[in-house]
N, C-alpha and C positions, 0 to 999 in steps of 0.2 A: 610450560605455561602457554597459554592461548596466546597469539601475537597478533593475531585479527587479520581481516583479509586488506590487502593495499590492490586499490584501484587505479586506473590511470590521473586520477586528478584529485583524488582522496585515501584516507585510510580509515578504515573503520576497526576500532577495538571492543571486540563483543564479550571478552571476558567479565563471568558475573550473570550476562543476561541469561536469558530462560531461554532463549532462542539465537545460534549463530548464524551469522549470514550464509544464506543457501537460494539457489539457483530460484525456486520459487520468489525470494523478495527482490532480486536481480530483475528479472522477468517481469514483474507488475511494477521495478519503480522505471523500468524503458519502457514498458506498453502505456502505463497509466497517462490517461486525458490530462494534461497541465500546459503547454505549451500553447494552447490555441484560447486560453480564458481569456477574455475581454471588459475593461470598464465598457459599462453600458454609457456612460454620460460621456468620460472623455476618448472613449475609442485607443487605448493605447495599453499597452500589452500588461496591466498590473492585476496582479494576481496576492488572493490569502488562502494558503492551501492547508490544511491540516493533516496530520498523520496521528492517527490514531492508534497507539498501542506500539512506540515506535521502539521500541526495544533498544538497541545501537544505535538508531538515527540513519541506516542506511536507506529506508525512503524518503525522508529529509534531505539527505545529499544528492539523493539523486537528481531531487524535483531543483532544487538547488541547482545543479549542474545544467541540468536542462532548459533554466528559465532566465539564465544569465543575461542574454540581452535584451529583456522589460527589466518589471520589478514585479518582486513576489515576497512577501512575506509569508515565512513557514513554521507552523507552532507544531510541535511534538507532543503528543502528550504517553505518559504509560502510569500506568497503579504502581509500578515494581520500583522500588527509588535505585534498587543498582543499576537497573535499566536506564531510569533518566540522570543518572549521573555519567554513565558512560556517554549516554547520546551528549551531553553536555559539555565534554571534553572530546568528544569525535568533531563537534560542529566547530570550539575554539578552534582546533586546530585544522580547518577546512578553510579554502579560499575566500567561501561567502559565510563569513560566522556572524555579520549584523545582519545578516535575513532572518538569522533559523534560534528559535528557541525551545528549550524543554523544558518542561513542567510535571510534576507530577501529581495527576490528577484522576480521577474515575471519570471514567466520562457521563457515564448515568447521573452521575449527583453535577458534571460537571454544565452538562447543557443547559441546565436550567438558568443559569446564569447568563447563557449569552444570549442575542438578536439572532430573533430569527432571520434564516437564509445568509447568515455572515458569512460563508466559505464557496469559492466558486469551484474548488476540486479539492475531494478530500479522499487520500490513501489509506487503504488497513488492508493489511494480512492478518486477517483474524483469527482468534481459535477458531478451532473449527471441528473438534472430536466432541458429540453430546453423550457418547458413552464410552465404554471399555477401561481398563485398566490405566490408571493416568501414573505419570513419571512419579519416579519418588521424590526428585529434585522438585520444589513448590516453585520456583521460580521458573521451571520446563512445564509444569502440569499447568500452572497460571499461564502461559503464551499459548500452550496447546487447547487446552479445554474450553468448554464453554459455559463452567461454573459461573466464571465474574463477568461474561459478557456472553449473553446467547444473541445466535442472529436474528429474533424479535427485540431485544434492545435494541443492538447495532441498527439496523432496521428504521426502529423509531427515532436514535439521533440524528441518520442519516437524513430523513423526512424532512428534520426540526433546522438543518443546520445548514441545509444544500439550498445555495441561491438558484430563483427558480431555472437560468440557463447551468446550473453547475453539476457537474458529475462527478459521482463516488467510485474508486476504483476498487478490485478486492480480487483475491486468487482462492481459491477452494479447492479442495479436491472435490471430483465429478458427482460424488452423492450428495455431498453437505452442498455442494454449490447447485444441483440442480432440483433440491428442499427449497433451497433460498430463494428462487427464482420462483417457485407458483408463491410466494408469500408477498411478491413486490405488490399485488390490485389491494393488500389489506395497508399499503405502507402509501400509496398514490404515487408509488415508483416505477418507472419502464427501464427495461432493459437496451439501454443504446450500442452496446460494442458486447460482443461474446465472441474469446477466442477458445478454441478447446484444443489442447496441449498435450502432445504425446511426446514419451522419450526416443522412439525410435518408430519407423513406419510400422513395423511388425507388432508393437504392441500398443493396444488401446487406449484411450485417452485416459488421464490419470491428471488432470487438473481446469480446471477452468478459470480466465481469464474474464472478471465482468466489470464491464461501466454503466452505473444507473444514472436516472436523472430524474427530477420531476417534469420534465419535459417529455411528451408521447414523440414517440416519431418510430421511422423503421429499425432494426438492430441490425448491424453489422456486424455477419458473421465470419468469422477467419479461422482455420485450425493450422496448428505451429509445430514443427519435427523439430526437435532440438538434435539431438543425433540421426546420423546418414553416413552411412560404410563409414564410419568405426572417427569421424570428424564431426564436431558440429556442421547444422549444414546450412545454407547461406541463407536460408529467413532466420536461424539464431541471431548468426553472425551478424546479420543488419541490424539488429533490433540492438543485439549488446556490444558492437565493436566499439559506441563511446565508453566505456564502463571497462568492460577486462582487458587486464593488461597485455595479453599474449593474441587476442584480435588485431 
């Protein structure tokens, strides 16, 4: 039986979901913009961030870990209910469990419901396959594919939902994510952070790291080795040594 990955300051039990924790959601919930969101009126570190499509809840936890001394309120939402059942007993059993809630929700039917610009950082690792052979498992084809959420949805809720200083974070792999990117002039999105992500020096890049905003300004561009002669190598290590236990 699956017994879920234990971090230095959480555990997370992904048993059930569509998707197990993997280096990819590790990776955007330490890069992802949250820690620097500011009330505009009182100037003081509080933060509502959403995680969209949160499977287990490990961007929940993370944004959680990371935002410990403000205040942030964190709603989860996923369509899959073993999904937000597990997130729901990952977050009890975490240090910050009155921050963080899951719901299970669609997001498409769900934004209509809220104010606009309510979230000043909002996480997803989204699907991201618009073609090919999908999993037999529905609850792996549901987190991979882009049946119940294409990035022109995603896209449009992120537009509706992001307070005007607030940014959306998201990990792709290099084709789907650089689709995504001539698509942000039809969404009134810019691109603020793009990091591109390779496993090893010698092979090409094979993911992307991006922060939008309705905000123009320049993009910071960064690229990330995650291995180096046969160890992680110390920009991993910076990024994830709050998170893995053997960093």
């Amino acid at each position: 039986m699956n017994k879920g990955f234990t971090f230095k300051h959480f555990h997370v039990d992904d048993h059930g979901c569509g998707m197990p924790v993997s280096t990819d959601g590790v990776l955007l919930g330490a890069w992802a913009w949250v820690s620097s969101c500011r009330d505009s009126q009182t100037q003081v570190n509080r933060q509502t961030i959403l995680d969209i499509g949160c499977g287990s809840g490990l961007l929940s936890l993370m944004a959680a870990q990371r935002t410990q001394s403000g205040t942030a309120d964190i709603l989860a939402l996923d369509i899959d209910p073993a999904a937000v059942t597990a997130a729901g007993k990952n977050f009890s059993a975490s240090p910050w469990s009155v921050r963080l809630r899951a719901e299970r929700q669609d997001i498409r039917e769900w934004v209509r419901s809220q104010p606009k610009g309510r979230f000043q950082a909002i996480l997803c690792n989204p699907p991201y396959f618009n073609h090919g052979e999908q999993a037999n498992c529905q609850r792996r084809a549901t987190a991979r594919h882009t049946d119940t959420l294409s990035h022109s949805e995603l896209l449009s809720c992120l537009q509706y939902l992001l307070a005007p200083a607030g940014q959306a974070s998201l990990i792709l792999p290099v084709y789907e994510g650089e689709a995504l990117l001539t698509m942000l002039a039809d969404y009134g999105l810019h691109c603020r952070r793009l990091c591109r992500v390779k496993s090893t020096a010698a092979k090409p890049v094979h993911r992307l790291l991006i922060a939008l905003s309705p905000q123009d300004g320049d993009c910071d561009e960064t690229q990330l080795t995650i291995n180096q002669q046969g160890q992680y190598s110390a920009g991993f290590t910076a990024l994830t040594r709050d998170f893995y236990l053997k960093l």
